[in-house]
C-alpha positions in Angstrom: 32.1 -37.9 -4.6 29.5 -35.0 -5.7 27.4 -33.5 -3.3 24.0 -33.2 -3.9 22.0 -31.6 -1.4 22.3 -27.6 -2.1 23.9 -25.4 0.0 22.1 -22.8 1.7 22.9 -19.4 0.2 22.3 -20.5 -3.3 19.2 -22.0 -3.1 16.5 -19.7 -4.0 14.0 -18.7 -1.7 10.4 -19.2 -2.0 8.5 -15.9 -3.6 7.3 -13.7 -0.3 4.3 -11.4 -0.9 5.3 -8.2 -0.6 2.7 -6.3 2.1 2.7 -2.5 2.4 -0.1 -2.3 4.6 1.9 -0.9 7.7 3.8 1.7 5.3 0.4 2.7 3.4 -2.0 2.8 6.4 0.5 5.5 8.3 1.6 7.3 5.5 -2.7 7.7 4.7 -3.4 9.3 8.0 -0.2 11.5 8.3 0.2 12.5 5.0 -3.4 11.2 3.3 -3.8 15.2 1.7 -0.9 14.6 -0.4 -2.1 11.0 -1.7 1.8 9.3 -0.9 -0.4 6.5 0.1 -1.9 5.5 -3.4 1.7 5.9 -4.9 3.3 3.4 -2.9 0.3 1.4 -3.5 1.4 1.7 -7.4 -2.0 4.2 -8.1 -0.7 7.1 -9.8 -3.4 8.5 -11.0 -5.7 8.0 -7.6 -2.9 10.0 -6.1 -2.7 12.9 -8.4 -6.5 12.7 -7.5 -5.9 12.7 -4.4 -3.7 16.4 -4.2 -6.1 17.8 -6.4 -9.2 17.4 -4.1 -7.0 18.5 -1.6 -5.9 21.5 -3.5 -9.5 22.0 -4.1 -11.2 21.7 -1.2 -8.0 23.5 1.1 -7.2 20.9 2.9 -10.4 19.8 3.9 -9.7 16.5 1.0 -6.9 15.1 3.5 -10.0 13.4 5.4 -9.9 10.7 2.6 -6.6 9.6 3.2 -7.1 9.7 7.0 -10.1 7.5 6.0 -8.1 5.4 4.3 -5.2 5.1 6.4 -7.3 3.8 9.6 -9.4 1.1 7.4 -5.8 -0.1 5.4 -4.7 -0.7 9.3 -7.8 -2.4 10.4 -8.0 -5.1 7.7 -6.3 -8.2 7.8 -2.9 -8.7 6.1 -4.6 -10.9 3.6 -7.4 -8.7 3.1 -5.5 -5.9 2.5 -3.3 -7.9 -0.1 -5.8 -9.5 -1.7 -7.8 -6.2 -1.6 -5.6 -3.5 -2.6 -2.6 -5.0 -4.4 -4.1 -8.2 -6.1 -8.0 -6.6 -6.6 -6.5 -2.9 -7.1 -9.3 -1.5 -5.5 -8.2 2.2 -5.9 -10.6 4.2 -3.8 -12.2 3.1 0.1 
C-alpha cells in the first residue's frame, strides 16, 4: 500500500517575503554616513552615493541615513516591502 499524503520535511514550503526592514532601519541610523543601509537593500549605487556626500560634506551627510533609518522603522512591514524592495524607491 503507497502512501500518499507527503511527509513533512520534503514538502516544500510556501515562498516567505524576505523583510529587511529591522536590519536596514538600524543599520541607517547607526551607520547611515557609510550608506550599509542601501547595500543590504540591493542599491549599490545609492550607497556609493551615500559615502561620497558623506565624504563631502565631513560627516555632516550621515543625517540622510539617520533620516532614513527612523522612517524605514516607522512604516509598516508591508509598506516598507512594497516600498523599498518591490517599488525600489532608492532615496527617502
Amino acid at each position: 500500500m503507497e502512501n500518499t499524503k507527503p511527509e513533512a520535511w520534503n514538502t516544500p514550503s510556501t515562498p516567505t517575503q524576505e523583510n529587511k526592514k529591522v536590519v536596514a532601519g538600524v543599520l541607517g541610523i547607526l551607520l547611515g554616513g557609510f550608506g550599509i543601509h542601501k547595500f543590504i537593500l540591493g542599491y549599490t549605487q545609492e550607497g556609493i552615493i551615500q559615502i561620497v556626500i558623506t565624504l563631502v560634506t565631513c560627516g555632516i551627510g550621515s543625517l540622510i541615513g539617520f533620516i532614513e533609518g527612523i522612517i524605514y522603522l516607522t512604516k509598516t512591514d508591508e509598506e516598507f516591502y512594497q516600498t523599498y524592495q518591490v517599488g525600489k524607491k532608492g532615496w527617502f
